[in-house]
C-alpha positions, 0 to 999 in steps of 0.5 A, spaced: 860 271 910 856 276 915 859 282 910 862 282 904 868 286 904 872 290 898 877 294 897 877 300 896 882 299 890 876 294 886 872 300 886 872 302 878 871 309 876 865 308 875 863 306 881 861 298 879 865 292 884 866 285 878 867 280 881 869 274 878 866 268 878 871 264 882 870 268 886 869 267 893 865 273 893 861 272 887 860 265 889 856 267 895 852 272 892 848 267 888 850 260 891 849 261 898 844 269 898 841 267 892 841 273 889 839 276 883 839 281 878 836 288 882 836 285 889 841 288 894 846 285 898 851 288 904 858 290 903 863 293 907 869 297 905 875 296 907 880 303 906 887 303 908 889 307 914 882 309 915 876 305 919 872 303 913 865 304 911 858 299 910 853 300 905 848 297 901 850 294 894 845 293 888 846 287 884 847 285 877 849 278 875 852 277 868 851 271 863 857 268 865 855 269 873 860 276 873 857 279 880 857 286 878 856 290 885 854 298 885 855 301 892 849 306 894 852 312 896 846 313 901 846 308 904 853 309 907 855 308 914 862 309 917 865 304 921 865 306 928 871 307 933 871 302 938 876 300 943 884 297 940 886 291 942 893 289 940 895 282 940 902 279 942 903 272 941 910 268 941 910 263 935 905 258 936 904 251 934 903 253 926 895 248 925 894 253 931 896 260 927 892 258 922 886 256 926 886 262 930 888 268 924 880 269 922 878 268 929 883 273 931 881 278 926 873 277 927 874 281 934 871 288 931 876 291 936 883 287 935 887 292 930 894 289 931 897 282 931 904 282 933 908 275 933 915 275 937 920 270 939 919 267 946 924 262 950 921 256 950 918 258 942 920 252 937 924 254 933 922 250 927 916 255 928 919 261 925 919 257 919 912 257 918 908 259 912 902 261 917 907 267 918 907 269 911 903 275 908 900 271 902 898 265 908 894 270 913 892 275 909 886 271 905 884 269 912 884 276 915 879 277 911 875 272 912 875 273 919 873 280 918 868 279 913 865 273 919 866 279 924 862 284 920 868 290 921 872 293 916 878 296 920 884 293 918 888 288 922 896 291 922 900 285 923 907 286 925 912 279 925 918 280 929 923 274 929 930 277 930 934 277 935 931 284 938 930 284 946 923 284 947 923 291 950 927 293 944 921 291 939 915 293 943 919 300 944 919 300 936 912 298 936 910 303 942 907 298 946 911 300 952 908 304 958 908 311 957 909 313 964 911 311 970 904 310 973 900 307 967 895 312 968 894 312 959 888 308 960 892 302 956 890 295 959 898 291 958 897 284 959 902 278 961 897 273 960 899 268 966 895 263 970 899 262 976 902 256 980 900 253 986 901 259 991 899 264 988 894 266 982 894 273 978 888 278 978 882 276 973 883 280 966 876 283 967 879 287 972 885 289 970 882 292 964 877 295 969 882 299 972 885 302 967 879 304 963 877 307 970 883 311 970 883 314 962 876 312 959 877 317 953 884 312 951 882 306 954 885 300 949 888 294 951 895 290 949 894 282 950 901 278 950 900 271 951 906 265 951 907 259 946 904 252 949 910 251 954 909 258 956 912 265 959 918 263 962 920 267 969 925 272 966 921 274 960 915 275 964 920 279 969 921 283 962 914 284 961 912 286 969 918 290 971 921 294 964 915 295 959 909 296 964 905 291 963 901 287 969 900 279 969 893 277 970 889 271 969 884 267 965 882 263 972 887 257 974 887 253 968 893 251 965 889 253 957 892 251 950 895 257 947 888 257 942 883 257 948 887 262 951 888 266 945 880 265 944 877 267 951 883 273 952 880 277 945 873 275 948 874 278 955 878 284 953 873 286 948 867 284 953 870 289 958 872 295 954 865 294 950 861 295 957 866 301 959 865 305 953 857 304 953 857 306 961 861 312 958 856 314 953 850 313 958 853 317 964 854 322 958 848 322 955 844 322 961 849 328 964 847 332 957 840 330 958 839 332 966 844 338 962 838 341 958 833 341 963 837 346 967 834 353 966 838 358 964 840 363 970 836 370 968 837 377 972 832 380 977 
């Protein structure tokens, strides 16, 4: 537990957090941070709709292990904006999604999780409590409290019989020109066969952050454990505007996939914006050197 998250709700009138003892929360607090009365702790804040904040919490421990937090309005940072990365996955094997939701959720940029049904899914699958909100969304949290980040993570479960153009049109996931030029990344995770083998990830990211850093965001979609099958990834490449691109030949597990998909897209979206900011903030510094331009 890298931040303790609250929501905004626990917030009394008064400005004070109680946890209960049983609570994981409170737990951490004085078992594994050793905290008593009068020391600080960091939180994180998590707003509906709204990145959230951190700051720093004063700590009262009450006789019966009662944690009482009281926010410090000082020291209050905003969560800043950074690169969204919107994962669509077919129903994996259900020990799997339960494995991967506080993993998924740790990526500070991943903002959506969309699971849909695929061909070669299990049908057995959609049965899975890992699909149901009281499942997976204690362990979101948990992954964002181990990422440290306090934007929330939407997650939208599409199992009817819609078409996949249909429900990624209703999500807008679907390419907004013909072109592709909004700086949108959308990628068929797809490692290939004998002949031929998709462009790395890296690359494809690359290109599209090239093409509009101001937007440049990414959509992953990644198959169940038997994979895309050929006409659902036609159906991706050739009506929604995505782009087939690689983790390498290897033929990975739908978690190792997951793993090193959300690791590379944020990797690369990272490094476009900081070279962004640096061109931005040497272009301004080279700026103020100018001399203003007088009359002779």
């Amino acid at each position: 537990m890298n931040l303790i998250l609250i929501k905004e709700k626990e917030i009394s009138n008064a400005g004070v957090i109680d946890l209960q003892p049983t609570d994981e929360r409170a737990k951490h607090v004085i078992q594994h941070l050793n905290k008593t009365t009068g020391d600080e702790v960091s939180i994180g804040c998590i707003q509906e709709n709204k990145n959230g904040y951190k700051c720093k919490a004063q700590v009262t421990i009450q006789q019966n292990n009662d944690v009482q937090l009281i926010p410090k309005p000082n020291t209050i940072i905003q969560s800043p904006i950074v690169p969204e990365i919107t994962l669509i996955l077919a129903v994996p094997f259900p020990a799997r999604l339960k494995y991967l939701w506080p993993i998924i959720s740790s990526f500070i940029g991943v903002t959506r999780v969309v699971i849909i049904k695929s061909a070669l899914s299990n049908p057995e699958f959609e049965l899975s409590k890992a699909l149901q909100n009281c499942t997976y969304e204690p362990m979101i949290e948990k992954g964002m409290s181990q990422g440290s980040r306090t934007r929330p993570v939407k997650v939208d479960i599409c199992l009817d019989d819609e078409s996949i153009p249909d429900t990624l049109k209703r999500l807008g996931l679907i390419g907004s020109n013909k072109n592709n030029s909004d700086g949108v990344a959308r990628i068929l995770l797809d490692c290939g066969d004998e002949n031929v083998t998709p462009p790395p990830v890296r690359d494809i990211i690359i290109k599209h952050c090239n093409s509009n850093i101001h937007n440049s965001s990414a959509v992953l979609a990644i198959g169940p454990e038997r994979g895309w099958s050929e006409e659902e990834a036609k159906i991706f490449t050739n009506e929604c505007g995505f782009e087939a691109a690689s983790l390498g030949s290897s033929i990975l597990r739908v978690d190792t996939a997951v793993i090193s998909g959300l690791a590379i897209c944020s990797a690369t979206l990272d490094e476009c914006h900081k070279e962004y900011s640096d061109r931005d903030v040497k272009r301004k510094r080279q700026d103020d050197t100018i001399p203003f331009a007088t009359n002779c």
